[in-house]
Structures are given as C-alpha cells and as structure tokens.
C-alpha positions as CSV (number, residue, x, y, z in Angstrom):
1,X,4.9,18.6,13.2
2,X,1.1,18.9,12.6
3,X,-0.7,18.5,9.3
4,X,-3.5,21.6,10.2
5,X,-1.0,24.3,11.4
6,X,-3.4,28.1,12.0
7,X,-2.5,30.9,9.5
8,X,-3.0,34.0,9.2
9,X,-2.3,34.5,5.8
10,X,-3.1,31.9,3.0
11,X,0.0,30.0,1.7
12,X,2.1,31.1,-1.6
13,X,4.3,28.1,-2.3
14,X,4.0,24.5,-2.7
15,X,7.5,23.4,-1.8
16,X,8.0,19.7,-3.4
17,X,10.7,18.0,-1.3
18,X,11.7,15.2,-3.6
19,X,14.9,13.0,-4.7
20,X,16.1,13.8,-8.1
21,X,16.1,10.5,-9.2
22,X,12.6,10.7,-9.0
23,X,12.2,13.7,-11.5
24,X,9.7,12.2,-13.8
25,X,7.0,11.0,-11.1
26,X,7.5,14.9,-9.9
27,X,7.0,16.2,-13.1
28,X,3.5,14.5,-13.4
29,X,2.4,15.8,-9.9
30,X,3.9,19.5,-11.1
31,X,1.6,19.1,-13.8
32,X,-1.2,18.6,-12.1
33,X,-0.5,21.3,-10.0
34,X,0.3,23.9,-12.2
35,X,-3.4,24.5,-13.5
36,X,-4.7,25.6,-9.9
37,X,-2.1,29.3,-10.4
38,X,-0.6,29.0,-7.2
39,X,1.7,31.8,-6.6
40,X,4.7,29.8,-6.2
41,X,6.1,26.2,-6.9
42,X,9.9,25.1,-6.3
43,X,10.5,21.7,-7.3
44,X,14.6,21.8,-8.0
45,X,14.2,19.1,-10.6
46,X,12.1,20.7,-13.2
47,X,12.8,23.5,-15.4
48,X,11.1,26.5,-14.6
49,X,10.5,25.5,-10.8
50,X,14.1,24.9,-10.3
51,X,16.6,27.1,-8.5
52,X,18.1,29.9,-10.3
53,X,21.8,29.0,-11.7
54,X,22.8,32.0,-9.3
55,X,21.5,31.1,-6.2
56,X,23.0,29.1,-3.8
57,X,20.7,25.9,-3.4
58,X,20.6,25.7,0.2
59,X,20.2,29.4,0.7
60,X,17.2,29.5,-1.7
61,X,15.5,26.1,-0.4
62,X,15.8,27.9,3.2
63,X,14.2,31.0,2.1
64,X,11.4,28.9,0.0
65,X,10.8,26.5,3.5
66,X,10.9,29.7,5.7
67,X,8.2,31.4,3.6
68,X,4.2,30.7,4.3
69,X,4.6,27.4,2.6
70,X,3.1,23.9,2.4
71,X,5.7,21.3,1.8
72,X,4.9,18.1,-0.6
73,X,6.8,15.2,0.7
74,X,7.4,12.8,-2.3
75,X,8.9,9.4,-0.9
76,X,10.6,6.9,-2.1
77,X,13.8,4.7,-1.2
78,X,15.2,7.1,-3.7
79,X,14.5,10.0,-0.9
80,X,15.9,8.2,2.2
81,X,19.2,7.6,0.2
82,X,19.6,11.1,0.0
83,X,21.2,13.2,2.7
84,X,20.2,16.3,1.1
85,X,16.4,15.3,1.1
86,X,16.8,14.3,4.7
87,X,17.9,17.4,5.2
88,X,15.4,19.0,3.6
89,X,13.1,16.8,5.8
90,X,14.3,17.9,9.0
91,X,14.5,21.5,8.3
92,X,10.5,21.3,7.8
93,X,10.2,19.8,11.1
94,X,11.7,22.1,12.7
95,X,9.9,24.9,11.3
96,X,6.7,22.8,11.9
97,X,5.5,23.6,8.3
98,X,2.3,22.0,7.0
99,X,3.3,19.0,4.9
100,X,1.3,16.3,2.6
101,X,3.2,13.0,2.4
102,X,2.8,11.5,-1.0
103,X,4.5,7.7,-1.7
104,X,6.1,6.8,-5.5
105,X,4.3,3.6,-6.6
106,X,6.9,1.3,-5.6
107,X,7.7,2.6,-1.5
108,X,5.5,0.9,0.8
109,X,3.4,2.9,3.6
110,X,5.6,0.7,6.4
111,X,8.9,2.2,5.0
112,X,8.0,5.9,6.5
113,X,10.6,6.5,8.7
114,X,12.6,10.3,9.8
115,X,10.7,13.2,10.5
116,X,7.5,12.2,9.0
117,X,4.5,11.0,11.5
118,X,3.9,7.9,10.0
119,X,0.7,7.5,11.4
120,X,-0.4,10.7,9.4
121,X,-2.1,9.6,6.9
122,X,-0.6,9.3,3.3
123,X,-1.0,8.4,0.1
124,X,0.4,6.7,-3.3
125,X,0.4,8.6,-6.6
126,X,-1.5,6.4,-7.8
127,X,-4.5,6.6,-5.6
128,X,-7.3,8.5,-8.1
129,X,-10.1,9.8,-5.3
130,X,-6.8,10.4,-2.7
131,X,-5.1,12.8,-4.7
132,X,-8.3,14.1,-6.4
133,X,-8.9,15.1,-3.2
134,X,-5.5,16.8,-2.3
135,X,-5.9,18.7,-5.6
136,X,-9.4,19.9,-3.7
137,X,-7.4,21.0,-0.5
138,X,-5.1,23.2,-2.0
139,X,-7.4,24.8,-4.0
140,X,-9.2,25.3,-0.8
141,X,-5.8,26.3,1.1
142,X,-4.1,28.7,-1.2
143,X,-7.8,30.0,-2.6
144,X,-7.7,29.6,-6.6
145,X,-10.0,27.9,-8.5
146,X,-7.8,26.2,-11.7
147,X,-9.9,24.2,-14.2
148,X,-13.1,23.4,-13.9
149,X,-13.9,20.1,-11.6
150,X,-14.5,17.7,-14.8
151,X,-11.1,18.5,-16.6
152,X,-9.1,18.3,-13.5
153,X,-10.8,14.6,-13.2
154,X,-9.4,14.0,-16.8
155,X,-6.1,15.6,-15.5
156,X,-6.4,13.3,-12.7
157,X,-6.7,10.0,-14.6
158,X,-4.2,11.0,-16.7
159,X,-1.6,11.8,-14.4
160,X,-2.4,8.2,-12.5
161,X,-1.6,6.6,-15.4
162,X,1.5,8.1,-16.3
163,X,2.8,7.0,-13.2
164,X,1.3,3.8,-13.3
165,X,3.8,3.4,-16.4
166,X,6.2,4.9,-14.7
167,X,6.0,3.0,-11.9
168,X,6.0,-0.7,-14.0
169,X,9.3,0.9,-15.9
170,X,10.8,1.5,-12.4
171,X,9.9,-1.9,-10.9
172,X,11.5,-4.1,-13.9
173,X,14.7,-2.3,-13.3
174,X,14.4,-3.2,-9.9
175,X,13.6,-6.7,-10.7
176,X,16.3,-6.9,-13.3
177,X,20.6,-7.1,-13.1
178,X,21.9,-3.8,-13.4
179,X,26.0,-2.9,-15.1
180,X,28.2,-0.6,-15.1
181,X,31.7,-0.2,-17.1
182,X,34.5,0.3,-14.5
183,X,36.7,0.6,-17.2
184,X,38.8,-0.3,-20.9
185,X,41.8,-0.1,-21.8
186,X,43.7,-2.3,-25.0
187,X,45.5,-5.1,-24.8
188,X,47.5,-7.0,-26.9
189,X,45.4,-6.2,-29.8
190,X,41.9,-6.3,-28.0
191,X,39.5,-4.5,-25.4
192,X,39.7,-5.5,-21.7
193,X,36.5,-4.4,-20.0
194,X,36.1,-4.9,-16.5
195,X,32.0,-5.1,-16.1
196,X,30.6,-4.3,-12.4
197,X,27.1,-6.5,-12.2
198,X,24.5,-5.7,-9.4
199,X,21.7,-8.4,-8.6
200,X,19.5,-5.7,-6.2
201,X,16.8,-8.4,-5.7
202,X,16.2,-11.0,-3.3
203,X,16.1,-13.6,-6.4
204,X,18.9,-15.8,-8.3
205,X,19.4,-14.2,-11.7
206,X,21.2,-15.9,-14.5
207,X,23.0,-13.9,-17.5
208,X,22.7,-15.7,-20.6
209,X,24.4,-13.2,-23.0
210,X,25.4,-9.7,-22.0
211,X,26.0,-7.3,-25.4
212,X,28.6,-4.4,-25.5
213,X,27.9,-1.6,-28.0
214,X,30.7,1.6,-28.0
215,X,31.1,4.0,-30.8
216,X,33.8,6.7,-30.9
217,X,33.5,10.4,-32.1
218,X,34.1,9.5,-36.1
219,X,31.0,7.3,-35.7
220,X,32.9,3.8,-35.4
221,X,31.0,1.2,-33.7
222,X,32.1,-2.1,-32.0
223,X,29.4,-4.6,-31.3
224,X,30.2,-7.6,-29.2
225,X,28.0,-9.8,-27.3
226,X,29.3,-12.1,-25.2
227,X,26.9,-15.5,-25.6
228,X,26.3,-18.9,-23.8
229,X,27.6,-17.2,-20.5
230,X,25.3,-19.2,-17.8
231,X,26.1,-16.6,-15.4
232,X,24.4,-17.0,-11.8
233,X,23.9,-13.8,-9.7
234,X,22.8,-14.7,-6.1
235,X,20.7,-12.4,-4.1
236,X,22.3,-8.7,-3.9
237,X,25.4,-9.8,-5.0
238,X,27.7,-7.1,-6.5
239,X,31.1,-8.0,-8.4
240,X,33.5,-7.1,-11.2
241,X,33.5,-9.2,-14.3
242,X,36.3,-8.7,-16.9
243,X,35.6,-9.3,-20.7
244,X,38.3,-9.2,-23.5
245,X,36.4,-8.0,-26.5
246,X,37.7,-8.9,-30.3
247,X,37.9,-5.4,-32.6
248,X,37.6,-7.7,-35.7
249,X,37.1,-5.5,-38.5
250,X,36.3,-2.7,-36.4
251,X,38.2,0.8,-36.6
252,X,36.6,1.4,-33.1
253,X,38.7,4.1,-31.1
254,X,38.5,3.5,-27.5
255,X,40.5,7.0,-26.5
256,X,37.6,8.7,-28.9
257,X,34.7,6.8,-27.3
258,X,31.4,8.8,-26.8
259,X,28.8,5.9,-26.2
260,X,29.5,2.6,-23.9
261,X,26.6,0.8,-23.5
262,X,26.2,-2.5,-21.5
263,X,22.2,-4.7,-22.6
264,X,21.7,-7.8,-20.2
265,X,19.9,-10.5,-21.4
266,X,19.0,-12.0,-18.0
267,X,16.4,-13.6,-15.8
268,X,15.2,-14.9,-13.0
269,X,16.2,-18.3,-11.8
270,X,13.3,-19.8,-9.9
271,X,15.1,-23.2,-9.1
C-alpha cells in the first residue's frame, strides 16, 4: 500500500479507521477536521459521522473504503484488540487506498504491526507542527480552504492539549488496578460480592481499602468500604475476590439495583 496513490479525481471522504474505545481522542481529530468542509467524514463513533441505524455496518464501511477515499488510521493497543478494526485494516490494503497513520499518546511507534508499512512515516496526536501539517495536506488533497491559517493554529493547540489530557487520564488507568463486579446475591442476612481485580501493569500494587457504593431504583444506597486490606497484586495478575458486605441500616435492594460501583484505593508497591 503506498502513501502517494495517482488520482484522477480529488478525494470526497476522510474515512477514520479507529477502535471505539478510543472515541474521545477521535472526536478531537473530527474536530479539527470538520472546519476544512470536506465532502464526507465517517467516523462510526461519533454522532453525525456514524453509520446510519439502517445500514448494515459492514456494507456501509465497504462502500465508504471503496469510494475515492483517504483512510485515517488511528492506533492504539485499543485498535489491534479489535478484529473488526483489523479488518478494517486489511480491507484498505487490499484496495491500496491512500492512508495517514496517526498514534494515540500512549502506543509507541515500535508497536505498528498488520497492514501498515511501519517504516512510513507516522505520527502522535500530540505532535503540534506534524499534524499542523497533515491538516495542510488535506486541504491541499481534497481542495478546500477551511479557516484561515492563524485560527486553525489555535485549533491546533487546542486539540493537542485535549489529548494531552486525555492521554494523562488514559495512562493512570493503565497504571492503576482495575474491578469489576462478577456478581451479588444475599446471604444469610448480608451481600456476597465476588470482586474480579486486574493488576495490567508490570508493577506490584497493593489495595489498602477498596469502597462499594450500590443504590437501587427507590434511591437506597449501601456504602461499604472494606479497610486495612493490605492486598498485594503482582504483575498482570487477574483473580476473583469475594466480599460479604453488612446492610446495617440500609433498605438497599439488590434485585432493584441500578448503580454498582467498585473505587480502589491502591498503589504502587516499589519494594
């Protein structure tokens, strides 16, 4: 697949090939692409871009990759975990489409792998002058104008720090113990919770207190934490934990529960 493919005709849709777990870094690179009036934009994530409620999604994304399109890779580990994206991928290479490969703040330039040449050069999203000038080339490639060269810098700057934010939000949940609630269910007069807690970094982390919060649809609440715990997660470790919670004086109803929220109070163990 080549980067500078000869047209005849100039393009009409910026296809954004993207994991939806990634929707917010997309929808500052939307955005920033809106202002330029290109014809087209699908981006399945965002409102407006996305695919029709009628359509069949892999019927529409062939038709929107067939057309005289440049495709906007946006990678991240997020991406390669997703088949469909992959797919997505590989359909571009086979159609040979020109492509721009653009890196979330927290993939690495080493982790291109698939269909993308990764000796073609990329970029982050947060690199200022590299996507300043990306903005430049498809204003040059599809032939609109958009606003004029000192608000799109402000646009620019803007849109890096975003996803610089972003970005920082991202890596602390990487760097931080993760839960889920496999399930509850009463017991002799209490709530048995069984807890699944992921450690997805390299590091020992250790759980001091871990607080459960649930409320029911008449607005009941139970609020538990769980204190002193000393917990040590080694190194992508991933098991079940099971809690029995006290109601006390609450008239929490776990068959009416609408919230069930898990809060970590964790951190890194350097020794």
């Amino acid at each position: 697949m080549s980067e500078i493919e000869n047209q005849n005709s100039v393009p009409d849709t910026i296809f954004i090939s993207h994991a939806s777990k990634d929707k917010e870094y997309v929808k500052e690179l939307v955005n920033l692409l809106t202002p330029l009036n290109v014809p087209n934009i699908v981006c399945s994530s965002l409102y407006g871009y996305h695919i029709p409620n009628d359509s069949d999604i892999y019927e529409y994304l062939a038709q929107n990759i067939n057309r005289n399109a440049r495709v906007v890779f946006v990678l991240s580990k997020n991406y390669y975990d997703s088949v469909a994206c992959l797919n997505e991928m590989g359909a571009c290479w086979i159609l040979n489409k020109n492509y721009t490969t653009i890196l979330t703040p927290n993939f690495e330039f080493e982790e291109i792998a698939g269909a993308v040449n990764p000796n073609q050069m990329s970029f982050k999203l947060t690199d200022t002058d590299r996507l300043s000038e990306f903005i430049e080339g498809i204003k040059s490639e599809f032939n609109t104008t958009g606003l004029p060269t000192m608000q799109f810098a402000d646009l620019v700057t803007s849109t890096v720090q975003n996803v610089n934010q972003i970005g920082y939000d991202e890596k602390v949940n990487m760097e931080n113990a993760t839960s889920n609630i496999e399930s509850c269910r009463n017991r002799e007069g209490k709530l048995d919770v069984a807890l699944r807690v992921i450690n997805p970094t390299q590091d020992r982390i250790k759980i001091d207190s871990i607080i459960f919060n649930f409320k029911d649809n008449q607005q009941q609440t139970l609020i538990v934490e769980q204190d002193n715990l000393d917990l040590l997660l080694h190194k992508n470790e991933n098991r079940i934990l099971h809690f029995e919670l006290d109601y006390g004086e609450s008239n929490y109803n776990h068959y009416r529960s609408i919230l069930e929220e898990v809060e970590l109070r964790s951190y890194i163990d350097a020794w």
